[in-house]
C-alpha positions in Angstrom: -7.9 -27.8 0.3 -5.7 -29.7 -1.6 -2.2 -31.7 -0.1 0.7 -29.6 0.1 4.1 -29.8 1.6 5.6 -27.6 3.9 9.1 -26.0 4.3 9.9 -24.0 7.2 13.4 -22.4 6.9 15.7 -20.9 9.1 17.4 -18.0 7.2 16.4 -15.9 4.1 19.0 -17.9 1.9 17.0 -21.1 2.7 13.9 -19.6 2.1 14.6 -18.4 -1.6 16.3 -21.9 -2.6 12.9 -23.4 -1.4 11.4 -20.7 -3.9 13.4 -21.7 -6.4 13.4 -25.4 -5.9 9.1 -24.8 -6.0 9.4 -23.0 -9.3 6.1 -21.5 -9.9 4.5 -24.1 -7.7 5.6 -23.2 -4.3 4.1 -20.1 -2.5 5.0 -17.6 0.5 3.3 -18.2 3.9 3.2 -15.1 6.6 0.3 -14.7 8.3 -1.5 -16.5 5.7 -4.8 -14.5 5.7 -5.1 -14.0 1.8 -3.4 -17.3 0.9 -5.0 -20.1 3.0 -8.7 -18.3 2.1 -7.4 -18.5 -1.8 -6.0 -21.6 -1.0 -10.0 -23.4 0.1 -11.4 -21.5 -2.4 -9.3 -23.3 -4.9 -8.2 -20.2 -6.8 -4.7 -20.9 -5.7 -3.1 -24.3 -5.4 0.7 -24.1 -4.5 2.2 -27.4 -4.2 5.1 -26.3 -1.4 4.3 -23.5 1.2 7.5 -21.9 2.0 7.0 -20.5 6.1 8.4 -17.3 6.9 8.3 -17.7 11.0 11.6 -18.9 11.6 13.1 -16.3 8.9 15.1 -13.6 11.3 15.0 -9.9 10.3 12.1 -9.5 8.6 9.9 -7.9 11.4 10.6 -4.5 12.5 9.3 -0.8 12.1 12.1 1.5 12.3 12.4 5.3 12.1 15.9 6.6 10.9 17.7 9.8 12.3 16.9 11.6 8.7 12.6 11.0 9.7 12.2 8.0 7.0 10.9 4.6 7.4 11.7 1.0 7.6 9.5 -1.7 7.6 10.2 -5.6 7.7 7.9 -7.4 5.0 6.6 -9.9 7.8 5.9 -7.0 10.3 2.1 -7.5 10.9 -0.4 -4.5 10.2 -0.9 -4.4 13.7 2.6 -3.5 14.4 2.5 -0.4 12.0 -0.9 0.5 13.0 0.0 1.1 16.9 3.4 2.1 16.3 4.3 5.4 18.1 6.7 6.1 15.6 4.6 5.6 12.4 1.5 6.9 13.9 3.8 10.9 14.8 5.7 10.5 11.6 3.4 9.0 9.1 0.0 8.8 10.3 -1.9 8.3 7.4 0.3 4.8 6.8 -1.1 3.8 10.1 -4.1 4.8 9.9 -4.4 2.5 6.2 -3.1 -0.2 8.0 -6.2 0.3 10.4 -9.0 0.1 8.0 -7.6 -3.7 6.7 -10.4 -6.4 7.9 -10.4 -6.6 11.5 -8.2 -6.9 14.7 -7.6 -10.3 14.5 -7.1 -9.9 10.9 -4.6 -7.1 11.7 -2.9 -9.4 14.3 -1.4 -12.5 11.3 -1.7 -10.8 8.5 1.7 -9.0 7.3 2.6 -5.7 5.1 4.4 -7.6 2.9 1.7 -10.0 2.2 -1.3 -7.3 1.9 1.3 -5.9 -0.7 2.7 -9.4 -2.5 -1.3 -10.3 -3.2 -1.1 -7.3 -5.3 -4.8 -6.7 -5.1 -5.8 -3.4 -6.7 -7.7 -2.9 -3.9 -4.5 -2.8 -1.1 -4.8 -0.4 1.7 -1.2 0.2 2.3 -0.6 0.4 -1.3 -1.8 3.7 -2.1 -0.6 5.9 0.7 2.9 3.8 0.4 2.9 5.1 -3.0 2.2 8.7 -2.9 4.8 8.6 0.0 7.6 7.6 -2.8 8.2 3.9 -0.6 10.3 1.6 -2.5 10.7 -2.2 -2.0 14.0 -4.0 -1.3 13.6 -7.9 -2.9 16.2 -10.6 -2.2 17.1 -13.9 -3.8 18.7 -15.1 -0.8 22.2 -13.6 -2.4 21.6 -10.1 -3.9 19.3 -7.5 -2.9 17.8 -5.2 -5.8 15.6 -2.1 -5.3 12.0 -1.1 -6.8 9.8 1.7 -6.2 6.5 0.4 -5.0 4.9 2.2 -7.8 6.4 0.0 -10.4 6.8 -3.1 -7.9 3.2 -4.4 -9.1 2.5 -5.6 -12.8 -0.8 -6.6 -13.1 -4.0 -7.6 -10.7 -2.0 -10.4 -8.4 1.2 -10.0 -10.3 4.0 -8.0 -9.1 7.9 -8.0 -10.0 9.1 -10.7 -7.8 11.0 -13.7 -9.9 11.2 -16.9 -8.9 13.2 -17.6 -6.0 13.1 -13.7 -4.9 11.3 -12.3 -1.5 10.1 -9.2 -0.5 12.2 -8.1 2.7 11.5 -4.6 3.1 9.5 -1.4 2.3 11.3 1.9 2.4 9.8 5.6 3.3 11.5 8.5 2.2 11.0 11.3 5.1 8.1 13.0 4.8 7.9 16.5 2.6 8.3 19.3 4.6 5.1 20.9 5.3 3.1 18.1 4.4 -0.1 16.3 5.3 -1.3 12.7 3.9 -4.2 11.1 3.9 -6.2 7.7 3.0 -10.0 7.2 2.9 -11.5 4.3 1.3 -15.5 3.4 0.9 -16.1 -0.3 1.2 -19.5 -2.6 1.7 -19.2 -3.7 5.1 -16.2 -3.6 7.6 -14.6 -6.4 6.7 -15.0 -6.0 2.7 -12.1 -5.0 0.2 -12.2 -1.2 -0.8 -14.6 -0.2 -3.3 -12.0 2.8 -4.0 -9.3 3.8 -1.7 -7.5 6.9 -2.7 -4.1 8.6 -1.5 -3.0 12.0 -0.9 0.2 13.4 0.4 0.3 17.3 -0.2 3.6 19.5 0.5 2.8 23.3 0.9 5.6 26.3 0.6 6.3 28.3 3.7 3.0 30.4 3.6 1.1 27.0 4.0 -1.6 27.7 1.5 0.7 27.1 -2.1 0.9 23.7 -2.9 4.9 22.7 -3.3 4.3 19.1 -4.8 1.3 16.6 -4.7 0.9 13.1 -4.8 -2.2 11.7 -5.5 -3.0 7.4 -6.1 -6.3 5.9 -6.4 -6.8 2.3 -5.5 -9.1 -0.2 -6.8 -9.6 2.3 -9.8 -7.1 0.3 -11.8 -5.4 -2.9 -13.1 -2.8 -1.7 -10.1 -2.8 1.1 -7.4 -1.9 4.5 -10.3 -0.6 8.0 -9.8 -2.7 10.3 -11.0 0.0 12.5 -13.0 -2.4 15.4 -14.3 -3.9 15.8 -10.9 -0.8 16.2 -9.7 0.4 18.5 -12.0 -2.7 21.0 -11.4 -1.5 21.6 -8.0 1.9 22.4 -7.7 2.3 26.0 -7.5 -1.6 26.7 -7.0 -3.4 27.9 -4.1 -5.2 25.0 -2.9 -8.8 26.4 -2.8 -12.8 25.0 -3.0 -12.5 25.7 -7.1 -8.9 24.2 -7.6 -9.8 21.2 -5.2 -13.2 20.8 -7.2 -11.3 20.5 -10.6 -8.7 18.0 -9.6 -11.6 16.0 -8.2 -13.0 15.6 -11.5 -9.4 15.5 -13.1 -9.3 12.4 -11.2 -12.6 10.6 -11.8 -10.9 10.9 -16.0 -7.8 9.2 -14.8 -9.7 6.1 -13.5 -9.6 2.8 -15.3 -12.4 1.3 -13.4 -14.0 -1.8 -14.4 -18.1 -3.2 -13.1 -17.6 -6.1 -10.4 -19.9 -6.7 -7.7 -18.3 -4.3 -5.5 -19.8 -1.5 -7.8 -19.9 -0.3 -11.4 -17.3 1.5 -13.3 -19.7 4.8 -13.4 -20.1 4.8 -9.3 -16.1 4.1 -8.9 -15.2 7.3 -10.9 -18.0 9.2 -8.5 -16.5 7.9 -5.8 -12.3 8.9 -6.8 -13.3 12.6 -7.4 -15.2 12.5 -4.1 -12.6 10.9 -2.4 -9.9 13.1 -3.8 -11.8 16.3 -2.6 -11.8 14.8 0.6 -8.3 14.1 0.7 -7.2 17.7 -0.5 -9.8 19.4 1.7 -7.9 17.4 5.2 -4.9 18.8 3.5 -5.9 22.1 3.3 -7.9 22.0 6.8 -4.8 20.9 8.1 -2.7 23.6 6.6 -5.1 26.3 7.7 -4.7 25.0 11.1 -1.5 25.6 11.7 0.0 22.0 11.0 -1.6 20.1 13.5 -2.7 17.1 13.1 
């Protein structure tokens, strides 16, 4: 690992001006997980770490009155994951921020970083997405508002400018009537998602039409994506083995999937229209159980 320095600021104003002052050069530390591995690999040399410990109000899960959801960008994973609040209101954010690496991993590493690495393959991405989350960014001065869906640009790249922060990711309540769900395959326990997919489905009062969908694949893409024409053969259908069967292979045709060693493109749209028929199957177990979880 190369020499670096290190800033450790007291407020979120300090923290951007050592942003700025690092121009491209300086990087965020939080727990650090992604980062210091990139970092003795060599694939990422920063030449200032900018520390978020000392930084106040950035670590907190909060539920509002109206059911949606705040979430401090250093909060770690482990926080969401065991949160009685997230885990009753949005369990299928929770249960994402379960499957990322393991307990210890869980314990440093923070929301904001798993989404600021902007992997494709981001486990709190997808689920955040189909719940309509937004990001709040700082430059120490203004605040200005994203959704998360348009918050990343590019394989590592997101919208964040030089000298801005993440702060805060914002849930919307939950649809009424509605049932999410995350599954993911992967190598081995501690390996990135092969393909992680998303699906939060809102049914009408007789529990069986579907009222809106959201649907996001992971690790399918350049960046977590919507899958727009899945979505749109749902709303106002029954949600049935045929209709779930065609939106499954609706979404292996929205896939952008590339070969790596994870797996080829040709297994990775196998594996989004078997995921999504998972996904819409728990939705419509769920439905034709009454609502319960």
């Amino acid at each position: 690992m190369e020499a670096f320095d290190y800033v450790r600021p007291t407020s979120l104003a300090e923290a951007c001006e050592a942003l700025r002052e690092g121009g491209g050069e300086a990087a965020v530390l939080a727990g650090g997980t992604d980062l210091l591995i990139q970092m003795k690999e060599g694939s990422r040399r920063p030449v200032t770490l900018v520390s978020l410990r000392d930084v106040p109000d950035l670590r907190y899960v909060l539920l509002g009155d109206d059911g949606g959801l705040s979430i401090g960008a250093a909060t770690r994973l482990s926080d969401i994951e065991n949160s009685p609040d997230v885990r009753r209101a949005f369990p299928a954010i929770a249960e994402a921020a379960s499957w990322i690496g393991s307990v210890q991993v869980r314990d440093r590493a923070t929301i904001g970083g798993n989404l600021c690495n902007a992997a494709p393959s981001a486990d709190t991405a997808s689920i955040l997405i189909a719940y309509g989350a937004s990001a709040t960014i700082s430059d120490g001065r203004s605040e200005r508002t994203v959704s998360l869906e348009e918050f990343f640009s590019g394989p590592g790249q997101t919208v964040l400018e030089t000298g801005e922060l993440l702060t805060a990711i914002t849930v919307p309540p939950a649809p009424a009537n509605s049932h999410g769900k995350y599954y993911k395959t992967f190598r081995s326990a501690m390996d990135c998602c092969t393909v992680g997919v998303a699906a939060v489905v809102a049914f009408a009062a007789d529990m069986k039409t579907v009222d809106d969908a959201r649907i996001v694949l992971g690790a399918i893409a350049p960046t977590p994506i919507r899958a727009p024409k899945c979505e749109q053969m749902l709303a106002g259908e029954t949600l049935d083995e045929g209709l779930i069967a065609r939106v499954g292979v609706q979404a292996a045709a929205e896939s952008r999937p590339i070969d790596d060693v994870r797996a080829s493109a040709e297994y990775r749209r196998v594996l989004a229209e078997v995921l999504t028929k998972r996904a819409l199957l728990a939705a419509q177990v769920w439905a034709g159980n009454g609502a319960q979880a």
